[in-house]
C-alpha positions in Angstrom: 5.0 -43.7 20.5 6.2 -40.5 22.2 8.0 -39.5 19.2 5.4 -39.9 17.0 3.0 -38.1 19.0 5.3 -35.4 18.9 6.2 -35.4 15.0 2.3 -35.2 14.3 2.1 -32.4 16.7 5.0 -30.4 14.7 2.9 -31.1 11.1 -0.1 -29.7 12.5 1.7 -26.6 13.8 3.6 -26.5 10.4 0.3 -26.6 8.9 -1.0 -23.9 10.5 1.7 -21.2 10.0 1.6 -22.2 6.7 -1.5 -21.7 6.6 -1.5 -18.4 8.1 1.5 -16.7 5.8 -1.2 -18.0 2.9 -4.1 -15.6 4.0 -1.9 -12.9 5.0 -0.5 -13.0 1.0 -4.0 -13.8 -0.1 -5.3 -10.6 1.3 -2.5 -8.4 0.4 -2.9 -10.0 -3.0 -6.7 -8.7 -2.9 -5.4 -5.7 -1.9 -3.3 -5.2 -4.8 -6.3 -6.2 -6.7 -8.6 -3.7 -5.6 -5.9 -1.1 -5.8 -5.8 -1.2 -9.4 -9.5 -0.7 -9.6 -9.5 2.9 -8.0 -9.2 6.0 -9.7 -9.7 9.4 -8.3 -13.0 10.9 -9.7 -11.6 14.3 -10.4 -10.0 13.6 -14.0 -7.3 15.7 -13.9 -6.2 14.6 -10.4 -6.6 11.1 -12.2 -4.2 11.9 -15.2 -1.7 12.8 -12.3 -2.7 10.1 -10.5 -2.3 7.6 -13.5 0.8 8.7 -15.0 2.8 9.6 -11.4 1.4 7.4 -8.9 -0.2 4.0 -10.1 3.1 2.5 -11.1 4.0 1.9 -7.5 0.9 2.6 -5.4 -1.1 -0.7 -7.0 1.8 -3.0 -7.0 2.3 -4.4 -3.4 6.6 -5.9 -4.5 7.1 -1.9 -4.5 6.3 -1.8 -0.6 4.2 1.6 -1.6 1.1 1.8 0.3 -1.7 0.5 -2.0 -4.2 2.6 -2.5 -7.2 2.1 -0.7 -5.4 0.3 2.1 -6.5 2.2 5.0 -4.9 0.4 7.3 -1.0 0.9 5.4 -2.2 4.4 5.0 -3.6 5.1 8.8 0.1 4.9 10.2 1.1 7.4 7.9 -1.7 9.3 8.2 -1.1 9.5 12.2 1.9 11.6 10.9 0.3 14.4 10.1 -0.3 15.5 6.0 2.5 18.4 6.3 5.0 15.6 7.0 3.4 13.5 4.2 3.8 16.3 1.8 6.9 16.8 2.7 8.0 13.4 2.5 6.2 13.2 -1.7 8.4 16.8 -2.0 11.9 15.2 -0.9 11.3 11.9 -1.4 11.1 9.0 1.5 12.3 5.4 1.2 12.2 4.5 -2.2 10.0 7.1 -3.7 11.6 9.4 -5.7 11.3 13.7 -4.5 7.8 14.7 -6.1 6.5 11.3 -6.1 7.2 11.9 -9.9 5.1 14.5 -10.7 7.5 17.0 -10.9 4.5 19.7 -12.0 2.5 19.1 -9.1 1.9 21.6 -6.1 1.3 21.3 -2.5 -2.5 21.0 -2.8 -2.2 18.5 -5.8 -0.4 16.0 -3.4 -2.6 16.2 -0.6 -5.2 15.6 -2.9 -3.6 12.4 -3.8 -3.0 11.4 -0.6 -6.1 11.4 0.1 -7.3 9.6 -2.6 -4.9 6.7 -2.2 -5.5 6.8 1.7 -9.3 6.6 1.1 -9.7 4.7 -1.8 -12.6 7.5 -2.8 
């Protein structure tokens, strides 16, 4: 009796964490939804933006910041935009130096950044 008390209290608790790691990949996979809906309204920031930063930043396997999560990007933004510049410019983790926009300037990437922190 005991035993099975206690095997029915393990499925329930298996049930929720599985449960739980389901809407945690549910909403990062809404995330990468919406991601792939934004665009920057400037049109030449969203040619960059298109051909250097969508590749990674609206695919969440890359373990980019998605655009328009303002939560991923709030941590980094805590870090201050010269650091964030800096890190596009030399590369960081698994982005490559210049974010691959090896044309763009300073002003181009903050512009970005705020885009793809934003959403807007």
């Amino acid at each position: 009796m005991l035993r099975s008390i206690f095997m029915a209290v393990l499925l329930v608790a298996a049930g929720c964490l599985t449960a739980c790691g389901d809407a945690g990949q549910q909403d990062k996979t809404a995330l990468e939804a919406a991601s792939r809906t934004l665009s920057p309204a400037d049109g030449d920031l969203a040619a960059v933006y298109d051909r250097s930063c969508r590749s990674c930043h609206t695919i969440a396997a890359t373990a980019a910041p998605l655009t328009g999560d303002t939560a991923a990007w709030a941590e980094r933004l805590d870090k201050g935009m010269n650091t964030l510049v800096d890190n596009v410019i030399n590369g960081f983790g698994g982005m490559p130096p210049f974010g691959m926009c090896m044309d763009c300037d300073p002003a181009q990437f903050e512009a970005l950044i705020h885009f793809m922190a934003e959403g807007k």
